[in-house]
Structure formats: C-alpha cells, structure tokens
C-alpha positions as CSV (number, residue, x, y, z in Angstrom):
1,X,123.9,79.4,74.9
2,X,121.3,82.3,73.9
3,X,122.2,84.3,70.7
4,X,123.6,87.7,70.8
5,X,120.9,90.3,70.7
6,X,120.9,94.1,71.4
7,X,118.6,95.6,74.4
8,X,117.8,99.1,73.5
9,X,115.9,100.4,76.5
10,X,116.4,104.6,75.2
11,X,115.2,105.9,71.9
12,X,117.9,107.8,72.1
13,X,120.9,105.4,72.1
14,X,119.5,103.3,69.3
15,X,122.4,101.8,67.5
16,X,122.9,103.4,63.9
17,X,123.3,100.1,62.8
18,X,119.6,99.0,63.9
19,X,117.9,102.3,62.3
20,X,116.1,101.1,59.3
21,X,115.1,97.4,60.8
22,X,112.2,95.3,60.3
23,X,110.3,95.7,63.8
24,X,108.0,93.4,64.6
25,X,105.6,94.8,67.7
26,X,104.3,93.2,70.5
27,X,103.9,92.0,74.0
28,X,105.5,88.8,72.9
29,X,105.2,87.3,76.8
30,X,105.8,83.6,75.8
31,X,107.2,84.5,72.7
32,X,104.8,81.4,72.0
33,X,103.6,79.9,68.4
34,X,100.8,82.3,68.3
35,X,103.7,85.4,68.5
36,X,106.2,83.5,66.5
37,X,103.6,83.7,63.0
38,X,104.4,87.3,63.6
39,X,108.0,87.4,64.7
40,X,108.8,84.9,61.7
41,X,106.9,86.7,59.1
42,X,109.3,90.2,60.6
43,X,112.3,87.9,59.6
44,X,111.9,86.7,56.7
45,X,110.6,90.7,55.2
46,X,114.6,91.7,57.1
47,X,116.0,88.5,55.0
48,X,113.9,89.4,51.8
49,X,114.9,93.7,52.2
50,X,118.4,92.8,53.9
51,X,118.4,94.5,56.8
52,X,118.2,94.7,60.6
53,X,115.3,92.6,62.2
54,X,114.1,94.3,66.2
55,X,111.5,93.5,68.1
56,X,109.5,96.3,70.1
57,X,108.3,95.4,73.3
58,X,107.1,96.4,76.7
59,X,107.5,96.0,80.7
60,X,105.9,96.3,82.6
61,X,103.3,94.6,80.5
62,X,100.5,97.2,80.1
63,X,97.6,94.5,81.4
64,X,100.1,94.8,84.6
65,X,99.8,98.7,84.4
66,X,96.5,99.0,83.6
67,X,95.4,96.5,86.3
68,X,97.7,96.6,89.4
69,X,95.0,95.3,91.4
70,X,95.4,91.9,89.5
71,X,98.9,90.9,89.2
72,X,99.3,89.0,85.8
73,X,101.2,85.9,85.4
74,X,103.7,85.6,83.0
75,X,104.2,83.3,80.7
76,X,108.0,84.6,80.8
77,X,110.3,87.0,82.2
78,X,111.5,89.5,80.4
79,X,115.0,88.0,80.8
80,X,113.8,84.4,79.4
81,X,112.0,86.5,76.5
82,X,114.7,88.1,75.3
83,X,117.0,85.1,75.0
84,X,113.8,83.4,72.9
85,X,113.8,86.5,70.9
86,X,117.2,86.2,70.1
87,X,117.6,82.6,69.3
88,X,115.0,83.2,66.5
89,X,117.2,85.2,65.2
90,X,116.6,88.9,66.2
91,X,119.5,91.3,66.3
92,X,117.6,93.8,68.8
93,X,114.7,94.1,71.0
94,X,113.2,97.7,72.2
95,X,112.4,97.1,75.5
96,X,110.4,100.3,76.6
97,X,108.6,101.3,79.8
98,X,105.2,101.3,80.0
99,X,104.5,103.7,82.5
100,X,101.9,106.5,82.8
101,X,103.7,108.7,80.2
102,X,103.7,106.5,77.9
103,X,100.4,105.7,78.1
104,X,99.2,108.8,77.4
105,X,100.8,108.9,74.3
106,X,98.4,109.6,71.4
107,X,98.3,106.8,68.5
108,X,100.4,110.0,66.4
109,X,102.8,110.6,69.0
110,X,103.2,106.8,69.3
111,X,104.5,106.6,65.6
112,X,106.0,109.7,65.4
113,X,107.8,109.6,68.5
114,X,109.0,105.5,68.7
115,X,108.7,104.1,65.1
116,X,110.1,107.2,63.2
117,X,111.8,109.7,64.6
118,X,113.3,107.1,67.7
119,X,114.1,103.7,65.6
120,X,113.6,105.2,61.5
121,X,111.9,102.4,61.2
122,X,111.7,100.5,57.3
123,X,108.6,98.4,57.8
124,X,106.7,97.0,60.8
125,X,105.0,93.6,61.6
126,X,101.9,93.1,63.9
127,X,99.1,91.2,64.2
128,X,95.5,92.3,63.0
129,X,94.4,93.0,66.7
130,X,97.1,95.1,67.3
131,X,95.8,98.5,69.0
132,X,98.1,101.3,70.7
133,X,98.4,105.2,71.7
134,X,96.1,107.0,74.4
135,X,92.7,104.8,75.2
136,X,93.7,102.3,72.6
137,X,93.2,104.8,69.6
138,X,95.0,103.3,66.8
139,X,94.3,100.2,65.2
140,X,95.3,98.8,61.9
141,X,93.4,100.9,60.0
142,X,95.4,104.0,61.7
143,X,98.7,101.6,61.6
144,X,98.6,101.2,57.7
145,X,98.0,105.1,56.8
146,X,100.8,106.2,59.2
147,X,103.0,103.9,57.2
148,X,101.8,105.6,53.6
149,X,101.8,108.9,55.3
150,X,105.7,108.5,57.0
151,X,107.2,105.9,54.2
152,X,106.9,102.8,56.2
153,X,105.8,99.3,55.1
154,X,103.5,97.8,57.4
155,X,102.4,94.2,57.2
156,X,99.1,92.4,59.9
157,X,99.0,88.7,60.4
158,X,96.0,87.1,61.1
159,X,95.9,85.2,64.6
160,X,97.9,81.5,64.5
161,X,95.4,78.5,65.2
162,X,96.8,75.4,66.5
163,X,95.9,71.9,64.8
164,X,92.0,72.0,66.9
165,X,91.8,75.1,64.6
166,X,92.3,77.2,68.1
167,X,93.7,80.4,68.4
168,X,97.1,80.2,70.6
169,X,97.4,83.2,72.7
170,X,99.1,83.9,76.2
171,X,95.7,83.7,78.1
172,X,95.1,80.3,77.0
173,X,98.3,79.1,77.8
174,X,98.3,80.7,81.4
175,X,95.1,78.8,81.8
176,X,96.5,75.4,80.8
177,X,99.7,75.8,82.9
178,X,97.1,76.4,85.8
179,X,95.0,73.7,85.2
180,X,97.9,71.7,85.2
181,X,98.2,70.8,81.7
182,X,101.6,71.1,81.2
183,X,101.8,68.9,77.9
184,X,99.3,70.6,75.6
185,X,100.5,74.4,77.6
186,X,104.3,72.9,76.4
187,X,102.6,72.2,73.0
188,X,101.8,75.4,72.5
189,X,104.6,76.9,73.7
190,X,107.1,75.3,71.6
191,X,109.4,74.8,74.0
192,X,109.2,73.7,78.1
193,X,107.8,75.9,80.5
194,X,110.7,77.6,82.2
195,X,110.6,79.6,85.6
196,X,113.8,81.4,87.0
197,X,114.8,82.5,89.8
198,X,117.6,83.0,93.0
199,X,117.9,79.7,95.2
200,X,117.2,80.6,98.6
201,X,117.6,78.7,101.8
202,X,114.9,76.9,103.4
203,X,113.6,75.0,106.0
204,X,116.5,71.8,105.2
205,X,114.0,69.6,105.7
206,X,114.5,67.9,102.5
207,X,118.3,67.3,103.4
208,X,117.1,65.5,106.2
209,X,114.8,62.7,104.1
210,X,117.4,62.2,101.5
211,X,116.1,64.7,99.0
212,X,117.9,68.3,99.4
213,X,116.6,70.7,97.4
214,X,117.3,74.2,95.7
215,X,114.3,76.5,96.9
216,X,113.1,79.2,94.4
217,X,110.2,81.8,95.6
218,X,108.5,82.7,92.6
219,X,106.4,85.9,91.8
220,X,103.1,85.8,94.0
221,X,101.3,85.8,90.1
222,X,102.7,82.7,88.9
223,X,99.7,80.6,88.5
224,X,101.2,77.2,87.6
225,X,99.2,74.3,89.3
226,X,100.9,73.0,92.6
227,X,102.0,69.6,92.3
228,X,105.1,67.6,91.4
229,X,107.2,68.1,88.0
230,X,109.6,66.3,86.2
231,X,111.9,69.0,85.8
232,X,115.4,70.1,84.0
233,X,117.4,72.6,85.9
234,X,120.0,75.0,84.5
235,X,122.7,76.9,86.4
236,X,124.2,80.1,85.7
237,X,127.1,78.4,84.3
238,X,124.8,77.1,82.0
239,X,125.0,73.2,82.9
240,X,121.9,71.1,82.9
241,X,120.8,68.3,85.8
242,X,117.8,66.4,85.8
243,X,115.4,66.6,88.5
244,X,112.4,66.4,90.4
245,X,110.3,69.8,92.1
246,X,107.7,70.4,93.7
247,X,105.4,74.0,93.6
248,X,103.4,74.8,96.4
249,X,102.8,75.0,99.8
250,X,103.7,71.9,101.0
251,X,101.0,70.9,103.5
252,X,102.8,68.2,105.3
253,X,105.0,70.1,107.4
254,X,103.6,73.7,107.0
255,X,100.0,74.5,107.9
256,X,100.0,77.4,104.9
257,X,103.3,77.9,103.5
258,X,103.9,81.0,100.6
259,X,104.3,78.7,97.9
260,X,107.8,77.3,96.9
261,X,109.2,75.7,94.1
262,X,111.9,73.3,95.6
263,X,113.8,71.0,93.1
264,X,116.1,67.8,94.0
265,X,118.6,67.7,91.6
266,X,119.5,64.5,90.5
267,X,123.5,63.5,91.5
268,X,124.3,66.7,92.5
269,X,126.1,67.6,95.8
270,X,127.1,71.2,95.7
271,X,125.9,74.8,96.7
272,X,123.6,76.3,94.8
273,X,122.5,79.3,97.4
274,X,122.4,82.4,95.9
275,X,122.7,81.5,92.2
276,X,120.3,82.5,89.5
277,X,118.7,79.5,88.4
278,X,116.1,78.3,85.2
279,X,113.9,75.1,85.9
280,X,111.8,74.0,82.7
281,X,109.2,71.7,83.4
282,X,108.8,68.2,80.9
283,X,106.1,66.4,82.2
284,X,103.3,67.2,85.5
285,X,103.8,63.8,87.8
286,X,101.2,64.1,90.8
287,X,99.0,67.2,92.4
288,X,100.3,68.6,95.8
289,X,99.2,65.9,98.7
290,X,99.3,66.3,102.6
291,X,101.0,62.6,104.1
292,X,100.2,61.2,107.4
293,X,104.1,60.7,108.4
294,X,107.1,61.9,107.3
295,X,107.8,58.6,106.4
296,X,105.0,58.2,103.8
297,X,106.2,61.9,102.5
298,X,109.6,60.3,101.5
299,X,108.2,57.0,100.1
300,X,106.4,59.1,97.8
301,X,109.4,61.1,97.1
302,X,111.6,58.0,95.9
303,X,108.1,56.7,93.8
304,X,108.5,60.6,92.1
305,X,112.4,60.9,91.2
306,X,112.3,57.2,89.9
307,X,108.9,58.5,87.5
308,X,110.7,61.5,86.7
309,X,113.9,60.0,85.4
310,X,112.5,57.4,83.5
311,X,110.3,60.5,81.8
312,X,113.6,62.7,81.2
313,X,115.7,59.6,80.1
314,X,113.7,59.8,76.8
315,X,112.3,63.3,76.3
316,X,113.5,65.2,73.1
317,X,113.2,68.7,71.9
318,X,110.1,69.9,70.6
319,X,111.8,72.6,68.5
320,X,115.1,74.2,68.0
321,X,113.6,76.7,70.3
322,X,112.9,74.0,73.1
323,X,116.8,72.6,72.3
324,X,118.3,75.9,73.1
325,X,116.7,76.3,76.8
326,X,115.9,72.9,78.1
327,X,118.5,70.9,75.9
C-alpha cells in the first residue's frame, strides 16, 4: 500500500504543518535513481534539521508545454509518481500547473512567490542543472543568492552516474524502454516499469483462443517497444496476478490497430471492465509478430504464458521501492 503523503495543488492551502519543509525541486518523472540522489539528500537535511520533507513538482511537465507539437512520454504518471514520492518517505508534494502564467514567471517572482511567501520554505534541494523562471533565467548561481538574500539553505547535487559511469536521466530511460530494453531501463529505474490505466472492452477475440484479456489504451506518447511482456498486474483493490501482455497493434487480426496493451491474467476469471488498473513489466519475451493462422497465434500464445511464469516464479525485488509496486 503507498505511504500517506499530502498533495498540495494551491499555495494557498499549504498545510501549516508543511511550512518550513525541506523541498526538494524537480520534474521527478520516474522518480528514477538519477532523481532519488536528490530526493534522498532532501531527506536526510529534514531528518538532520527535524522537519517536514515536500517535494515541488510540476504537470503538465513543462517539455509537454513548451512542445505540444511533440507529446512526451512519460516515464510515469503523475498518480504512480506521487505514490513513489511518498514511499521514500515524503510527507508532501507541490504539485503545481505549468501553464502559460506560470511560465512567465520571472526567476524572482518564482522564489518570492512559491518558495517563500507560498511554502516558507527552510532549505531547498536540486540538482546542479537546475534552471527556472521566465526563459530559463535562474540557475544555481541565482538559486544560492536568493537563499542568502531570503534566509534559505540551498543545497545542488551533482548528476547520479550509474555503474558504466553514465549519467541516469529520464531521456535515457525513455530510450531504453523503446528500444526494448526493459532490464537495464528497470535497472535504472529501481523498480519495474509500471503503466496504468482503465480496462476497456475489446474485440474478445482473446476469450475466444483461450487467453481473455484486460485491454488498456495507453497515452498516444508512450513509447514502450511493442512486443510481449512478462508482466504483474495490480487491481484497484490492490491484489497482484501474474501475467502475460502484449503492446501494440496486433497485426494478425487488425491491418493497423491504435496500439493496445492487453494482458492475460494468469488464473483469473472475473470482470475487470472499468477498473483502474497498474501492469509493471519484469522481463521483454518476444517483439510484436504477424502469424499465418489463428492457430499459430495461439501456439505462440501458450509458448509465452509458460516463458512468462517460469520468469515471474523467481523474480525478486530490486529495491524496497520495486517491493512496494510490483511486490
């Protein structure tokens, strides 16, 4: 279950118990090992000065702003995000929307307005490439002498590399989760890749092969690589099942189908139609493939749940991150 954690979406109704925090500031989409050098280093300054630790973040993300032409795909929803941001150990995240007034914001109306006067903030937590306000005016620099100038600690921390001595970011990761490299993308991630979304109905023709399956349509920008996942699904009622899913648009019976994530849930026969659903993905069996027959489609199919549950039989948590959404 995710940890409590306190959305504050108004400057104005910021709890008086959160004034004062810790605030570590950031996109934060993936909330992956790269952020978490940052969001760790907020914590443990809140542990060391006893006091509130928040997190300051933004949706739409400003690339989606800034770029509406080029839909970007996120590594997370904001909804997944928030439950990582609270199982680290966060008692609140500013959630604030990036939208063409607040983009024109000046770097001095940024800190005036959100870190001072809005959250009375006691010291903040970036990383060195950090940049904010009207045409990306402040920087670090600007970010330190606002804090000497208002009475604010500020700390920067230096981009995380991974064990190749590169740097993990959210780019990179969308880029392995397209190429299909689901391992190393889960590596840096620190936990499984998880999608969510509303099972809708489909076409049945699943039920009719043996292999029903709970449809999700996920955001046109998702960028994963189409193929076939071992997968673990989890319900609203937060149970977990095993499975199997495919992403994409299934060539076989469709000449171009939008794209589709459908999962067969292992032992499972009840409704799952209209439910919110998460599916986190453990290993990347097979790329998408186009069968002659029907017939050779569900061959395949029993060849792909028997890989994937010999995979999930022995899988174990990467983190204690990973344990609280896939485990």
């Amino acid at each position: 279950m995710a940890a409590k954690i306190e959305k504050i979406s108004d400057l104005k109704r910021c709890p008086g118990a959160l004034r004062g925090s810790v605030l570590a500031v950031g996109n934060f989409d993936g909330a992956h090992r790269g952020h978490r050098a940052v969001l760790e280093r907020a914590l443990a300054i809140a542990a060391e000065q006893n006091c509130p630790a928040m997190v300051l973040t933004f949706e739409p993300h400003p690339r989606q702003f800034f770029r509406a032409d080029a839909p970007l795909f996120r590594v997370t929803s904001a909804a997944l995000k928030q439950q990582l941001l609270g199982q680290l150990g966060f008692d609140g995240v500013v959630e604030l929307a990036f939208n063409k007034e607040f983009a024109s914001l000046t770097a001095d109306e940024f800190v005036a307005r959100v870190l001072v006067e809005g959250l009375g903030i006691r010291h903040v937590v970036t990383g060195v490439d950090f940049h904010f306000g009207k045409n990306r005016q402040g920087g670090p620099a600007f970010l330190m002498a606002s804090g000497e100038k208002h009475g604010f600690g500020v700390t920067l921390v230096d981009s995380f590399r991974d064990e190749r001595a590169e740097i993990v970011s959210s780019s990179r990761i969308r880029e392995l989760l397209a190429a299909g490299e689901l391992a190393e993308a889960n590596a840096l991630l620190g936990y499984r890749y998880t999608v969510e979304g509303e099972v809708v109905a489909g076409r049945q023709l699943g039920r009719t092969l043996g292999f029903p399956t709970a449809n999700m349509v996920l955001p046109e920008s998702n960028g994963l690589k189409h193929g076939v996942y071992a997968v673990r699904l989890r319900r609203a009622d937060g149970s977990l099942h095993d499975g199997v899913a495919s992403f994409g648009r299934r060539p076989t019976v469709e000449a171009d189908g939008a794209p589709l994530l459908e999962t067969f849930v292992f032992d499972f026969s009840g409704d799952l139609y209209g439910e919110t659903c998460r599916v986190s993905f453990f290993g990347r069996l097979r790329g998408e493939e186009k069968f002659d027959s029907l017939e050779a489609l569900n061959a395949q199919m029993q060849r792909d749940e028997a890989e994937a549950r010999a995979l999930l039989s022995g899988v174990k948590p990467l983190s204690e991150l990973d344990r609280a959404v896939s485990f």
